[in-house]
C-alpha positions as a Markdown table, in Angstrom:
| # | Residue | x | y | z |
|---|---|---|---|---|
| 1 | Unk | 0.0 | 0.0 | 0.0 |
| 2 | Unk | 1.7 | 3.2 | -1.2 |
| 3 | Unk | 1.5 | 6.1 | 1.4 |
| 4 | Unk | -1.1 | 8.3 | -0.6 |
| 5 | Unk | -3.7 | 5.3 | -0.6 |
| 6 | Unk | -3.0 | 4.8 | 3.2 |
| 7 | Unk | -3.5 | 8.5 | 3.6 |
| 8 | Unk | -7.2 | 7.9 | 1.7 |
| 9 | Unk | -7.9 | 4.7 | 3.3 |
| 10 | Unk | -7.0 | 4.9 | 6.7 |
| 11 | Unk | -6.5 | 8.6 | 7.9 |
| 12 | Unk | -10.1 | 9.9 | 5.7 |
| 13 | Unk | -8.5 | 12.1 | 3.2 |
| 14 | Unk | -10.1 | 12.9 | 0.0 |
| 15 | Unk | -6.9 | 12.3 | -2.2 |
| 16 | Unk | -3.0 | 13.3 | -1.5 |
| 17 | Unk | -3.9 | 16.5 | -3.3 |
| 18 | Unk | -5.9 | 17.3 | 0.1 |
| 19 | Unk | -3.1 | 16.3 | 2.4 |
| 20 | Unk | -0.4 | 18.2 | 0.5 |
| 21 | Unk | -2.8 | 21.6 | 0.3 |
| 22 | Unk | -3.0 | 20.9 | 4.4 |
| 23 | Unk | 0.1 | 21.0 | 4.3 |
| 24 | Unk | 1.7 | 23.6 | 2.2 |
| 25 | Unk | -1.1 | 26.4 | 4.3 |
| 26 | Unk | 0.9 | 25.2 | 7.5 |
| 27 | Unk | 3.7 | 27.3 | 8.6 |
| 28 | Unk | 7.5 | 25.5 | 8.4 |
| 29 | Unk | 7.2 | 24.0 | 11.7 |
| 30 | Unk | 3.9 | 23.0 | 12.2 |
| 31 | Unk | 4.4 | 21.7 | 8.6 |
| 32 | Unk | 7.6 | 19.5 | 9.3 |
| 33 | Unk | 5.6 | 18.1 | 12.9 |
| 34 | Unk | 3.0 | 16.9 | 10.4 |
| 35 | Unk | 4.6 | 15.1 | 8.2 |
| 36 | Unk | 7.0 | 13.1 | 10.6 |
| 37 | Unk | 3.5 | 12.1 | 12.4 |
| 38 | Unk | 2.5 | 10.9 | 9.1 |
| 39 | Unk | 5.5 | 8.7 | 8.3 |
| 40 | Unk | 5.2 | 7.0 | 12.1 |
| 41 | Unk | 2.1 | 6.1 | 12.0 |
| 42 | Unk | 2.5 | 4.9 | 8.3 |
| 43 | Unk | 5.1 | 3.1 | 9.9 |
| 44 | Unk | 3.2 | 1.7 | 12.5 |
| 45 | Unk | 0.5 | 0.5 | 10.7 |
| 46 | Unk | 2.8 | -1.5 | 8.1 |
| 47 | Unk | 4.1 | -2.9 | 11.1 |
| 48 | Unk | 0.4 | -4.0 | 12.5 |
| 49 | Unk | -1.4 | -4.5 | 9.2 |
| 50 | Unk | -2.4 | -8.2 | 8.7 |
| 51 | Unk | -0.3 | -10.1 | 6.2 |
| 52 | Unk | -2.3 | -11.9 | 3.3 |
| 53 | Unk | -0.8 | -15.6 | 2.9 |
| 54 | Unk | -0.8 | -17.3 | -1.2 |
| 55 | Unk | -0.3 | -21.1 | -0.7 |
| 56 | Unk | -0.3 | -22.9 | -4.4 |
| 57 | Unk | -2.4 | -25.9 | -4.6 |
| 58 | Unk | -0.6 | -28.5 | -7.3 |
């Protein structure tokens, strides 16, 4: 899952375009705090997500 569909899925934006208009109206700091919250709990929920299994039947 690639960060932008994450960012749709699991954190209710309406595209990427949303999050990156968020962010460029945010000043440096706030903007910088934002996005490293946004690559942790990426991060985390790689980390948590459940893993699909593929077993081949011959």
């Amino acid at each position: 899952m690639t960060f932008a569909t994450w960012l749709i899925k699991e954190k209710g934006f309406v595209s990427k375009a949303q999050f990156d208009s968020l962010v460029n109206t945010l000043p440096y700091e706030g903007r910088r705090k934002l996005i490293i919250y946004y690559k942790i709990e990426y991060e985390h929920y790689l980390d948590t997500r459940p893993m699909q299994l593929e077993l081949e039947i011959k």
